[in-house]
C-alpha positions as CSV (number, residue, x, y, z in Angstrom):
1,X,66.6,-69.5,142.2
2,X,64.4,-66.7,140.8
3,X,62.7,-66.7,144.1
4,X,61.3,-62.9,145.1
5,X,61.6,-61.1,148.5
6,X,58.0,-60.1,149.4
7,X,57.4,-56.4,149.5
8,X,54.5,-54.9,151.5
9,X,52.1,-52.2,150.3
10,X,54.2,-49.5,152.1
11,X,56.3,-49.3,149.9
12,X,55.0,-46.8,146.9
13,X,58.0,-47.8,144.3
14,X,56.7,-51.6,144.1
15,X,52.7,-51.5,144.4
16,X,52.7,-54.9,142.1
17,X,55.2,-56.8,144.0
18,X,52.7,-57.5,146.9
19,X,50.3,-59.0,143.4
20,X,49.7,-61.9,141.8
21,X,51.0,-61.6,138.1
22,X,48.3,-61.6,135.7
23,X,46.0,-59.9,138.5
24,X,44.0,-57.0,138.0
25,X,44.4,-53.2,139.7
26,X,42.4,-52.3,142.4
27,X,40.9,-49.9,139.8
28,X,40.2,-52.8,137.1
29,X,42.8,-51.3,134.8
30,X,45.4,-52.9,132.8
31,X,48.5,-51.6,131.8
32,X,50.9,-53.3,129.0
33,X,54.3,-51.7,128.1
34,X,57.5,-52.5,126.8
35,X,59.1,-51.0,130.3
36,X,59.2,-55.0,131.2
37,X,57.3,-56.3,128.2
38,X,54.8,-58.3,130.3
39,X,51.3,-57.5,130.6
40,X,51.2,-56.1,134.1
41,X,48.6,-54.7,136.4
42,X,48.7,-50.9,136.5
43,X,50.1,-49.9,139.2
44,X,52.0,-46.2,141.0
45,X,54.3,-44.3,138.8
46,X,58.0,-46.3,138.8
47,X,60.3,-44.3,141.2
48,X,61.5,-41.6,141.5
49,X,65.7,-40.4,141.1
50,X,67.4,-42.0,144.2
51,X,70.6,-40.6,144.7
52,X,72.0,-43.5,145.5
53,X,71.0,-46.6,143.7
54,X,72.3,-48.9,146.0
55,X,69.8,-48.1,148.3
56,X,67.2,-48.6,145.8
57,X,68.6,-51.7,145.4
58,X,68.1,-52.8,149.1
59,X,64.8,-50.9,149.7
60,X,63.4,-52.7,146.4
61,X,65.1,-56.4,147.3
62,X,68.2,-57.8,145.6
63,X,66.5,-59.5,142.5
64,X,67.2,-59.1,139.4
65,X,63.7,-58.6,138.1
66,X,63.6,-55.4,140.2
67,X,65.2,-53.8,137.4
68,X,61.5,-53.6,136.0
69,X,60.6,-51.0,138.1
70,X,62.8,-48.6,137.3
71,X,63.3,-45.5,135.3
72,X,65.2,-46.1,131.7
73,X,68.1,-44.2,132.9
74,X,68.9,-46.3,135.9
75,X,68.7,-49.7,134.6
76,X,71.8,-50.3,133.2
77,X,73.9,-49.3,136.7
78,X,71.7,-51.7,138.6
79,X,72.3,-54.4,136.4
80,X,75.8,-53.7,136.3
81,X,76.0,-53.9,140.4
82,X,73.5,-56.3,141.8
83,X,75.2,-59.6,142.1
84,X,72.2,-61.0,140.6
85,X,72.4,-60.3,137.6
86,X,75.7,-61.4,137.0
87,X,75.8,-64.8,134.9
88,X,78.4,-67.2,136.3
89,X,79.3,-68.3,133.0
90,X,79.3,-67.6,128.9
91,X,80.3,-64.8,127.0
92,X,78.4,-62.6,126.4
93,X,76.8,-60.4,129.2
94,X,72.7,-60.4,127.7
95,X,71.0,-58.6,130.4
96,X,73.7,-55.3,129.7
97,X,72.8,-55.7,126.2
98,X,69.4,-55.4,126.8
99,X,69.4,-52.8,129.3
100,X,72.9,-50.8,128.7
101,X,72.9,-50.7,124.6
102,X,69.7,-50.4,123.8
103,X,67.4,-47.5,124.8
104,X,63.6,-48.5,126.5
105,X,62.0,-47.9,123.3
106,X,64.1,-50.2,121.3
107,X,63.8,-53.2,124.1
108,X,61.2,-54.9,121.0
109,X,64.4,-55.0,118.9
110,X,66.8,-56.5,121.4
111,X,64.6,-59.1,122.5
112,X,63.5,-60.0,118.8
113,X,67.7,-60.2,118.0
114,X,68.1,-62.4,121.2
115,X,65.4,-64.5,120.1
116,X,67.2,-65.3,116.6
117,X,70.1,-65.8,118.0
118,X,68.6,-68.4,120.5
119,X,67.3,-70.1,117.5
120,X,70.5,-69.8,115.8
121,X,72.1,-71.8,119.2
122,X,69.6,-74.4,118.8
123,X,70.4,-75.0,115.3
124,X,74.4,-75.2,116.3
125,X,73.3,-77.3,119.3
126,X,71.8,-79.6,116.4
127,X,74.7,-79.8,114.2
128,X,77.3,-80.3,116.6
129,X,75.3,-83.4,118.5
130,X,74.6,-84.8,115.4
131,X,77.1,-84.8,113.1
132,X,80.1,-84.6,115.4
133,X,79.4,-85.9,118.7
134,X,77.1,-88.3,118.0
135,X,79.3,-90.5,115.4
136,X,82.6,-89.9,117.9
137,X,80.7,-91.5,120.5
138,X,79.6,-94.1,118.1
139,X,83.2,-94.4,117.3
140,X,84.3,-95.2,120.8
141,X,80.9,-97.9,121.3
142,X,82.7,-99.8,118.6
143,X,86.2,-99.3,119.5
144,X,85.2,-100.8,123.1
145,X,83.4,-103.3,121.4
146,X,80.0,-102.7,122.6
147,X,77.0,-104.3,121.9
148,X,74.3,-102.3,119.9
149,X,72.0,-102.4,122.8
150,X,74.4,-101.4,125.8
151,X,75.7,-98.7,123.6
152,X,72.5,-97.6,122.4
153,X,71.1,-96.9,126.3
154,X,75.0,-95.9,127.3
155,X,76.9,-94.1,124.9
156,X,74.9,-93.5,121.9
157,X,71.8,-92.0,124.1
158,X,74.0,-89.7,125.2
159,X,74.8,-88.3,122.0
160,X,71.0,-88.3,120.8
161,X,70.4,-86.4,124.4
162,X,73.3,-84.1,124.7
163,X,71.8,-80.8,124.5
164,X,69.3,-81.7,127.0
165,X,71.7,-83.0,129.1
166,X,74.3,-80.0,128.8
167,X,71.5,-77.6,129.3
168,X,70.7,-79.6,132.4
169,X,74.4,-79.5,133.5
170,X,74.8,-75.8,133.1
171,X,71.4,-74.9,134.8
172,X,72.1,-76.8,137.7
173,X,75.6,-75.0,137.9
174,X,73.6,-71.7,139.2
175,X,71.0,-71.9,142.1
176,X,69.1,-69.1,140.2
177,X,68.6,-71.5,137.3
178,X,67.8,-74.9,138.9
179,X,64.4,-74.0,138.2
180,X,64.9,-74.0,134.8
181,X,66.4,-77.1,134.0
182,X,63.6,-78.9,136.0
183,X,61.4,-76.9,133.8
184,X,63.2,-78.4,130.7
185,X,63.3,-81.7,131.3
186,X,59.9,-81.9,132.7
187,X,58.8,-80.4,129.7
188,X,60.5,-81.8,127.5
189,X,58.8,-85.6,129.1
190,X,55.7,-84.3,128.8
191,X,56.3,-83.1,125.3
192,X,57.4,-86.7,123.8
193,X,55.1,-88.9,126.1
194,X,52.0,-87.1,124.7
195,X,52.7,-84.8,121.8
196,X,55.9,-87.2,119.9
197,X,54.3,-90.3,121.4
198,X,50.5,-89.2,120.1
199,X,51.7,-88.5,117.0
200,X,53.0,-91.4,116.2
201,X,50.0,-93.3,117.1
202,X,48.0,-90.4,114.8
203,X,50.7,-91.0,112.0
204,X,50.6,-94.7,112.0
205,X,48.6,-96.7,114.1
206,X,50.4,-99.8,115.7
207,X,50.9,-102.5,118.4
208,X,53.7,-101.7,120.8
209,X,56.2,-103.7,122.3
210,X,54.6,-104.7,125.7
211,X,57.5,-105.7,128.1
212,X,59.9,-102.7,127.0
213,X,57.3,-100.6,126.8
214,X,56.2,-101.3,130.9
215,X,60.2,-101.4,131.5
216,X,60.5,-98.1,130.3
217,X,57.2,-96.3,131.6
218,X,58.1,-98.0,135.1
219,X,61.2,-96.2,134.9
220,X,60.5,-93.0,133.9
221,X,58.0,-93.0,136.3
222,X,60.4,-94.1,139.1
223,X,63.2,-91.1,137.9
224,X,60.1,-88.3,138.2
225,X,59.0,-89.5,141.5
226,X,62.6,-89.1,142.6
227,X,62.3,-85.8,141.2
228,X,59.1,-85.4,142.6
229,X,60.5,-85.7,145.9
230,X,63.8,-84.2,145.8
231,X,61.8,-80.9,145.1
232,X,59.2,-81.5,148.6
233,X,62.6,-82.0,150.5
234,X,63.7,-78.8,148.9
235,X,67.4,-79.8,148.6
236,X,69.5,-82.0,146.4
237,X,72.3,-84.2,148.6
238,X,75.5,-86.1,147.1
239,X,73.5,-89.2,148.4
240,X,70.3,-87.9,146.2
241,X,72.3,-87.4,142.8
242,X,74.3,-90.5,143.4
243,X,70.7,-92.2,143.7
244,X,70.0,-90.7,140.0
245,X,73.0,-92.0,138.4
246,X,72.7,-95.5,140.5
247,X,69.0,-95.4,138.9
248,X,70.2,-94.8,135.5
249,X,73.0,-98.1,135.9
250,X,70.0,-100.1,137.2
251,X,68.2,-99.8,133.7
252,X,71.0,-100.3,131.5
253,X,71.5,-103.7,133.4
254,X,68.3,-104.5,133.3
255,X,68.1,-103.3,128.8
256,X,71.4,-105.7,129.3
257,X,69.3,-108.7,131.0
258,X,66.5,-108.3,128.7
259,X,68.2,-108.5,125.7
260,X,70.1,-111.8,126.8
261,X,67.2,-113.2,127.8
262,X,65.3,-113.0,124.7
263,X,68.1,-114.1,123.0
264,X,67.9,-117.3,125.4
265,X,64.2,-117.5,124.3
266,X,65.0,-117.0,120.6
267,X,67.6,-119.6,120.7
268,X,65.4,-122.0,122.5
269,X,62.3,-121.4,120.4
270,X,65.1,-122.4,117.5
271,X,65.9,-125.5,119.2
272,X,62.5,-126.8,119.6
273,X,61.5,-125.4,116.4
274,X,58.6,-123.7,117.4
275,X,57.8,-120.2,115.4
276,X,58.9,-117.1,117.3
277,X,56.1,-115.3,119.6
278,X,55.0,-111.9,119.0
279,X,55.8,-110.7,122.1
280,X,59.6,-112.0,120.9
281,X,59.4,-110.3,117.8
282,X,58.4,-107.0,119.7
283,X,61.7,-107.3,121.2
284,X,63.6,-107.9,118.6
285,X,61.9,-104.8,117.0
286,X,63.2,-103.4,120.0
287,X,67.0,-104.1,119.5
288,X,66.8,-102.9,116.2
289,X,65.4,-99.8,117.6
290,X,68.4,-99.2,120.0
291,X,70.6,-99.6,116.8
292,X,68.6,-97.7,114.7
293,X,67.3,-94.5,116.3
294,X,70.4,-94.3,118.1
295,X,72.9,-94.7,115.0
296,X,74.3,-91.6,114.4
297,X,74.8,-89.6,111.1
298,X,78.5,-89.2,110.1
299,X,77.3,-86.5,107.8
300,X,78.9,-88.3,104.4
301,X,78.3,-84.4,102.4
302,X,81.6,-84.0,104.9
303,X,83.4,-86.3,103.6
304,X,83.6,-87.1,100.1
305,X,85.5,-89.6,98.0
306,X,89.1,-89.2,97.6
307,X,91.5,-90.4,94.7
308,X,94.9,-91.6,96.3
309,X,96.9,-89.4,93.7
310,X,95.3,-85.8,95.0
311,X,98.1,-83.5,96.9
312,X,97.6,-83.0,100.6
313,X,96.6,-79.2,99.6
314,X,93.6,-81.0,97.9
315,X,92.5,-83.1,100.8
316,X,92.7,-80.3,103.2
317,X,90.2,-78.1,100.8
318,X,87.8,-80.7,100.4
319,X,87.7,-82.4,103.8
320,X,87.3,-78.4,104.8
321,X,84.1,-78.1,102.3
322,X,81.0,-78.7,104.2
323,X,78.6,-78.5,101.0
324,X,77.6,-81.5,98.6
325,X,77.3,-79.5,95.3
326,X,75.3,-82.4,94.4
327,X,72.8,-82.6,97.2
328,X,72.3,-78.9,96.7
329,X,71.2,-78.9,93.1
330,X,68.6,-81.3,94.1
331,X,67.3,-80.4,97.1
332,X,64.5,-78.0,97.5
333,X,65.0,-74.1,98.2
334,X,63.9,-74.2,102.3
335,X,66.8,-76.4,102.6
336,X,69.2,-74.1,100.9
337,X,68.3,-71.8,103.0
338,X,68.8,-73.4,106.2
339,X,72.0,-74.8,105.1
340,X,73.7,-71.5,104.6
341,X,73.0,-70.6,108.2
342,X,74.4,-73.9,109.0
343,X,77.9,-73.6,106.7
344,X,79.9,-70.9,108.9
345,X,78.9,-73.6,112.1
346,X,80.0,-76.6,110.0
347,X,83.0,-75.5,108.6
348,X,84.0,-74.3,112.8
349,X,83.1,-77.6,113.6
350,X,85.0,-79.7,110.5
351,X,88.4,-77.2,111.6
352,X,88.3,-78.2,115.5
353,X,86.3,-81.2,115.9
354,X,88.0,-85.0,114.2
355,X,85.3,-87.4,113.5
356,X,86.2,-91.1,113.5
357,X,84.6,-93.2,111.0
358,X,84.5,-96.9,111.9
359,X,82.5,-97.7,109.0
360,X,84.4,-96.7,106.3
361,X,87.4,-98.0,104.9
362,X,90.1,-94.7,106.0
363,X,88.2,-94.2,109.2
364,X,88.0,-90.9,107.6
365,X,91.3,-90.4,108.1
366,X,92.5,-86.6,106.2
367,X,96.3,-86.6,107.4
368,X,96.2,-82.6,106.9
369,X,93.4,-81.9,108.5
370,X,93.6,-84.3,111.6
371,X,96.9,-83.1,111.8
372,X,95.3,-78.8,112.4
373,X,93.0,-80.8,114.4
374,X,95.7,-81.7,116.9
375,X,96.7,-78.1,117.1
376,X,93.0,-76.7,117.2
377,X,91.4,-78.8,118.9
378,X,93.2,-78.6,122.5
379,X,93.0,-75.0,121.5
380,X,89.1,-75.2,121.8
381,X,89.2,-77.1,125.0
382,X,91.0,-74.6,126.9
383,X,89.0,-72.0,125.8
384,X,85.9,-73.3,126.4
385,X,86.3,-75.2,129.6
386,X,84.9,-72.7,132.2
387,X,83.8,-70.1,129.4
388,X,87.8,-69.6,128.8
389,X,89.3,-68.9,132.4
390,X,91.7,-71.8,132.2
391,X,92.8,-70.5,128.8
392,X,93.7,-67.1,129.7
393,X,95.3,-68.0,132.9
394,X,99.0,-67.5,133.1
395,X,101.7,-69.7,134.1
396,X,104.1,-68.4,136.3
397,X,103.2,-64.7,135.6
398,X,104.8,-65.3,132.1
399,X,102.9,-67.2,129.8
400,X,99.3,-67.9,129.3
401,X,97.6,-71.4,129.2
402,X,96.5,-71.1,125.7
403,X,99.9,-70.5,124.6
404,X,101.3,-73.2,126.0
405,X,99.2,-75.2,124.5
406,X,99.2,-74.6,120.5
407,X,103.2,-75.2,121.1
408,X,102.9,-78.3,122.7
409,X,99.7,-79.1,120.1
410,X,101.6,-78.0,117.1
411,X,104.8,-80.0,118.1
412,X,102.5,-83.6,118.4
413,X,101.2,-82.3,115.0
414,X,104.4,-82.0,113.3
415,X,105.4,-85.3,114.9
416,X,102.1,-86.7,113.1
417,X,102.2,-85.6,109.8
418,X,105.6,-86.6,109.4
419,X,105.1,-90.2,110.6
420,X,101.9,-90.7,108.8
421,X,100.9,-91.1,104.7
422,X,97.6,-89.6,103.3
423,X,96.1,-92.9,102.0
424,X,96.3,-95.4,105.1
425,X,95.0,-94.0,109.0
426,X,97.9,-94.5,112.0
427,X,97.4,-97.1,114.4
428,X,96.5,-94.8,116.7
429,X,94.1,-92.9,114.9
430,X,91.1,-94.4,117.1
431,X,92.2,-91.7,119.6
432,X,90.8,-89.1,117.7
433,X,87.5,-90.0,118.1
434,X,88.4,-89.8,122.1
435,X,89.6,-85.8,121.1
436,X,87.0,-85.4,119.0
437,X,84.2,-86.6,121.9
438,X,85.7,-83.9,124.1
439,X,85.9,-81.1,121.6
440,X,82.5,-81.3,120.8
441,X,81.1,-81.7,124.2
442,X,82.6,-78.5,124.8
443,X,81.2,-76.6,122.2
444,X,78.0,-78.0,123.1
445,X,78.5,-77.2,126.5
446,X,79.2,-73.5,125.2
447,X,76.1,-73.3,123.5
448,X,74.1,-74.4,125.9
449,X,75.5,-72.0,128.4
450,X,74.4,-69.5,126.2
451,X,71.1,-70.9,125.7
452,X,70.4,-70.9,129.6
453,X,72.1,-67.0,129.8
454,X,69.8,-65.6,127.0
455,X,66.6,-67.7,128.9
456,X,67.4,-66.1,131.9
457,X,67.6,-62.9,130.5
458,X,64.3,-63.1,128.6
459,X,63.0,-64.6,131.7
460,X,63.7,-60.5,133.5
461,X,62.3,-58.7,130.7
462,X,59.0,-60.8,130.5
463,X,59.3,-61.5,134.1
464,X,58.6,-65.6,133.6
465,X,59.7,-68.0,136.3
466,X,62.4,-70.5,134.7
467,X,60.4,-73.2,135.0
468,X,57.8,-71.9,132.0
469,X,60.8,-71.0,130.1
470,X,62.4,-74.3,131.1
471,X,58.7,-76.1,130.2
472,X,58.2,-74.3,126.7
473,X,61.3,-72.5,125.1
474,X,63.6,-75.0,126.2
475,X,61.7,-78.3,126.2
476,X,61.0,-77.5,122.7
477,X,64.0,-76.2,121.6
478,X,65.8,-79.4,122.4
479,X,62.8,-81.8,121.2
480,X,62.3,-80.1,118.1
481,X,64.7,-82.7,116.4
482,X,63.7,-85.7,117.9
483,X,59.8,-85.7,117.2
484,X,60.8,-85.0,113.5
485,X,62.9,-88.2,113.4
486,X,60.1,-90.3,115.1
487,X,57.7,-88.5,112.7
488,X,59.8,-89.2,110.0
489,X,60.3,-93.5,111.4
490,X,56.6,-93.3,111.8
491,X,55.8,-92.7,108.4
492,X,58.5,-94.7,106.6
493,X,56.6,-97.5,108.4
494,X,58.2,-98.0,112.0
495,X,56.0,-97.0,114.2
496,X,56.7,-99.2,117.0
497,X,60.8,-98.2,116.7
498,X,60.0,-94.9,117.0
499,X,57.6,-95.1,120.0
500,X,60.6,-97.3,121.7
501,X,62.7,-93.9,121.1
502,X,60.6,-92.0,123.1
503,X,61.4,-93.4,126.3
504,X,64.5,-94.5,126.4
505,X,66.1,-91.4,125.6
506,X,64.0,-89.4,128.1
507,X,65.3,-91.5,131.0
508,X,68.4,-91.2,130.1
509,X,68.5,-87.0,130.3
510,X,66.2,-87.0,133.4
511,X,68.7,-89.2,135.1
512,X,72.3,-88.4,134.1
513,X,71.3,-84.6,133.3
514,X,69.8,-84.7,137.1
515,X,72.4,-86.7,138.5
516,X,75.6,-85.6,137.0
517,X,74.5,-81.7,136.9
518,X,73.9,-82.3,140.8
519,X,77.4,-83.5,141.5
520,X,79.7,-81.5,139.6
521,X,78.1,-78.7,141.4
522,X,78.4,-80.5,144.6
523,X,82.1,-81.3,143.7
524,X,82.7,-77.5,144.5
525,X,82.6,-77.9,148.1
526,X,78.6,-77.3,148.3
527,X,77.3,-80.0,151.0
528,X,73.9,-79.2,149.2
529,X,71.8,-77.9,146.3
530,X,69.3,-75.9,147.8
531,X,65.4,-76.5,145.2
532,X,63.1,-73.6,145.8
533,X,60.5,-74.2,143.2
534,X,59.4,-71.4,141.8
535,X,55.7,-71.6,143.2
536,X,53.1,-73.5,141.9
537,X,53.8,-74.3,138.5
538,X,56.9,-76.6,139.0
539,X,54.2,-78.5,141.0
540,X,51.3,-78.8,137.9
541,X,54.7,-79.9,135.7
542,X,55.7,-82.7,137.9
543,X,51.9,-84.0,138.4
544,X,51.3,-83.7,135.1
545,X,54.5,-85.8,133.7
546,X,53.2,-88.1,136.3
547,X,49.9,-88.3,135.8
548,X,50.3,-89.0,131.7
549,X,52.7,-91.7,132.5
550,X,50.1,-93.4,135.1
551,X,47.5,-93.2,132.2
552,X,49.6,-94.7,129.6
553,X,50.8,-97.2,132.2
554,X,47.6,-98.2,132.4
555,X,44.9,-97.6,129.5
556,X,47.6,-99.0,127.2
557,X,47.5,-102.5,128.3
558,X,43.8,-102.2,128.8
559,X,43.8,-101.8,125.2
560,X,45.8,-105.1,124.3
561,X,48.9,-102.3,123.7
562,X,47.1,-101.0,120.4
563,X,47.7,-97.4,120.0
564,X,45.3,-96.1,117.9
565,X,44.4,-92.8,116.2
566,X,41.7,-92.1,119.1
567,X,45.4,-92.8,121.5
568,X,47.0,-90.2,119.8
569,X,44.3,-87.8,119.5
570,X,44.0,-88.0,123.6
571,X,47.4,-87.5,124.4
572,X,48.1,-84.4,121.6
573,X,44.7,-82.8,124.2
574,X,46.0,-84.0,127.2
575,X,49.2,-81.6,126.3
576,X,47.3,-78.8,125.1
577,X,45.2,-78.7,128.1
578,X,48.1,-78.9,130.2
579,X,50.0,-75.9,128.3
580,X,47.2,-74.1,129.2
581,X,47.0,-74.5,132.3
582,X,50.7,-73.9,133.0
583,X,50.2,-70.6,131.6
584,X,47.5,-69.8,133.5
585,X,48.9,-70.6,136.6
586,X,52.1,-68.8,135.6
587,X,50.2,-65.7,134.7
588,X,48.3,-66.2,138.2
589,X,44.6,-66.8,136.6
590,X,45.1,-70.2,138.7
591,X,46.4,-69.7,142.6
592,X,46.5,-71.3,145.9
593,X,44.5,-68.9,148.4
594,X,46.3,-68.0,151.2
595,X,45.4,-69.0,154.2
């Protein structure tokens, strides 16, 4: 898991491998280049023309990061045969791109293209969760008939937490990436306990809610202790992730116990006609909360109104259309912008993903288009699942999976549109939501695959642990959208729904993203996940999430659970400080001595 074989000072090839990075030459010199585009001590000339690079490859170690320390020329044959560099899923292959088609002087240029097309995953991480997982999943809460509050902790936190979680997943699928989902999700609950949280507080000052607000600290705090020690005990056991997910059940009975028995105390208060407490009215603040930051947006620009008399041609090309001509003459030009990046993802998304609408009165049923749906849909599934190998395997030696599939898909289709009208939604058109669910967890599973492949790869270049990447890239990457939709709550006057938000959803992907991405990989016949944490740094993370939840835990109710503009202030410090010292101790400034 990014871990490095220790070289001595023998060796003449790898002088900075027996260094701290970040550490000065012997001679006081420092040496910056694009060769690894890190700032690196000077150190001996790289090595020389082996004639075989294999044994380069064992003399040097078998990390991937060795590729640093080589001439231009030989790069791209080591990353092409040391195993680790090889991703176990995506694809695209990043580190050949970097090191195969691009020349050492143009490395700038392939790193800045990765690093718009990372933000151009986040953005489709974004769309997809939002506008097409999140209202599916909605969909199915109210098909089950669930309440607002077990599906907002259950089904709908989920969908708010997806990439997160799917990021999680497919980091804990490789050893060598462990490290960076740890990183992410420790980042990402430092990020919204001081930097979200503190800005609310900054935003809009407020009272909090005291008993969900000690229910979900308490939590979180028990999920990164478990954390805390699954990484001293250096391994992850089936017992260990069942633990996480057993965690995560506990708190969604005990959201479920809550909530019943305020409504006992409501009712009661009724009875006896005695005015509501405020600690009563926090909780009902709560509820609306769970049913408020967790609704989803069914993206309405998607679906526009349609007169019963239009052709099926005409449905099809407008439930296609992924642009409001009226929302685009009024809204300002940064939006414009950002929405033609987002069309060519939307209109993917509107051709292979249904979206059930429980809300409206057609369930946003489009006969056409469900009906391509049906055909491209289980196309996406089987060609995504395991970045495609399903898809391309062949049956019997004669026909591949893929194949199969758009017959059988384009058969139920026919049968479909056939059987059905264009004004009034089948019967059993609730089980689209159920294909659309799976559809766009898969895409969203793709993307983040790719997210986690290009970290990696910028992690060799820059020669970062996962764990920064994990703590900054990452963390914020997936955050991004959350803090602007408590920022926004905040200043449209909820202050208090938005600081509920915080938590709840962080518990949910330390949790499930811990849990579940531990057992599908033990599910593959591993007994264990091995943790190596990659040094000290994954140790300041985990006592730093720690200690901000201990000082919330406690200076909060020391201040009657007022969270003022002096709160918010501390906590937005609290982070910077400890995103400096992260760096520091990633660039080695901060050390253990060895013994």
């Amino acid at each position: 898991m990014g871990a490095k074989s220790a070289v001595g000072p023998a060796d003449p090839g790898v002088g900075i491998r027996g260094q701290q990075p970040g550490t000065p030459a012997p001679d006081g010199r420092w040496h910056s280049s694009w060769h690894c585009a890190r700032l690196t001590p000077y150190s001996s000339p790289p090595i020389g023309e082996p004639d075989d690079l294999w044994k380069v490859a064992e003399r040097m170690g078998t990390w991937c990061s060795d590729v640093c320390h080589l001439n231009g020329s030989e790069r791209c044959h080591f990353i092409q045969t040391t195993a680790d560099c090889r991703s176990s899923g995506g694809y695209l292959d990043y580190l050949a791109g970097i090191f195969c088609l691009f020349p050492p002087s143009l490395l700038p240029l392939a790193v800045t293209l990765y690093a718009l097309w990372l933000l151009y995953l986040f953005l489709i991480l974004g769309v997809t969760a939002a506008k097409f997982f999140c209202p599916n999943l909605s969909a199915i809460a109210t098909t089950l008939k669930l309440s607002h509050n077990v599906a907002g902790v259950t089904f709908l936190a989920f969908g708010n937490g997806a990439p997160d979680v799917f990021s999680a997943m497919v980091a804990f699928s490789d050893p060598r990436t462990a490290g960076l989902a740890l990183g992410a999700l420790f980042g990402a609950g430092v990020l919204v306990t001081t930097v979200v949280a503190g800005g609310i507080a900054l935003l809009r000052p407020f009272t909090a809610a005291s008993r969900p607000f000690l229910r979900d600290v308490s939590f979180y705090l028990a999920a990164v202790f478990l954390t805390f020690t699954a990484l001293y005990r250096g391994r992850l056991t089936l017992s260990w992730a069942l633990g996480y997910l057993g965690l995560y059940v506990f708190y969604v009975v005990t959201v479920v116990l809550c909530t019943w028995i305020y409504r006992w105390q409501q009712r009661r208060s009724l009875v006896c006609s005695t005015p509501g407490t405020p600690e009563l009215l926090s909780d009902s603040e709560e509820d609306l909360a769970s049913s408020h930051t967790n609704s989803c947006d069914y993206g309405d620009e998607y679906r526009p109104l349609l007169p019963s008399q239009e052709t099926t041609v005409q449905i099809l090309a407008q439930a296609l259309n992924p642009l409001d001509y009226r929302k685009w003459r009024r809204k300002p030009a940064a939006w414009r912008a950002l929405k033609v990046f987002k069309l060519p993802v939307e209109f993917l998304l509107l051709l292979t993903v249904p979206v059930v609408d429980p809300d409206r009165d057609d369930k946003n049923w489009k006969r056409p288009l469900n009906c391509l749906q049906l055909v491209l849909s289980p196309l996406v599934v089987v060609l995504t699942l395991q970045s495609g190998e399903y898809g391309i395997y062949d049956i019997g030696g004669l026909f591949p999976v893929w194949t199969v599939v758009v017959v059988a898909g384009t058969a139920v289709a026919c049968v479909t549109f056939f059987s059905t009208s264009n004004s009034e939604p089948p019967r059993f058109h609730w089980l689209f939501a159920f294909l659309g669910f799976l559809t766009s967890a898969l895409w969203i599973n793709a993307a983040a695959t790719e997210v986690v492949n290009i970290l990696r790869s910028l992690g060799v270049v820059f020669r970062l642990s996962n764990t920064v990447l994990g703590l900054t890239l990452l963390a914020w990457g997936n955050s991004i959208g959350d803090a602007f939709s408590d920022f926004t709550l905040a200043r449209q006057g909820y202050p208090r729904m938005a600081f509920s938000a915080c938590f709840g959803g962080i518990i949910f992907n330390i949790l499930v993203g811990v849990g579940l991405g531990s057992l599908l990989q033990l599910s593959r016949g591993q007994s264990e996940i091995k943790l190596e944490p990659d040094g000290l740094l994954v140790w300041v993370l985990a006592g730093t999430l720690g200690l901000s939840l201990v000082v919330s835990l406690v200076s909060v109710p020391l201040q009657c659970f007022q969270l003022s503009k002096a709160y918010g202030a501390c906590l937005l410090l609290f982070y910077f400080s400890f995103l400096l010292v992260a760096l520091l101790t990633e660039f080695g400034v901060i050390h253990l001595k060895s013994v």
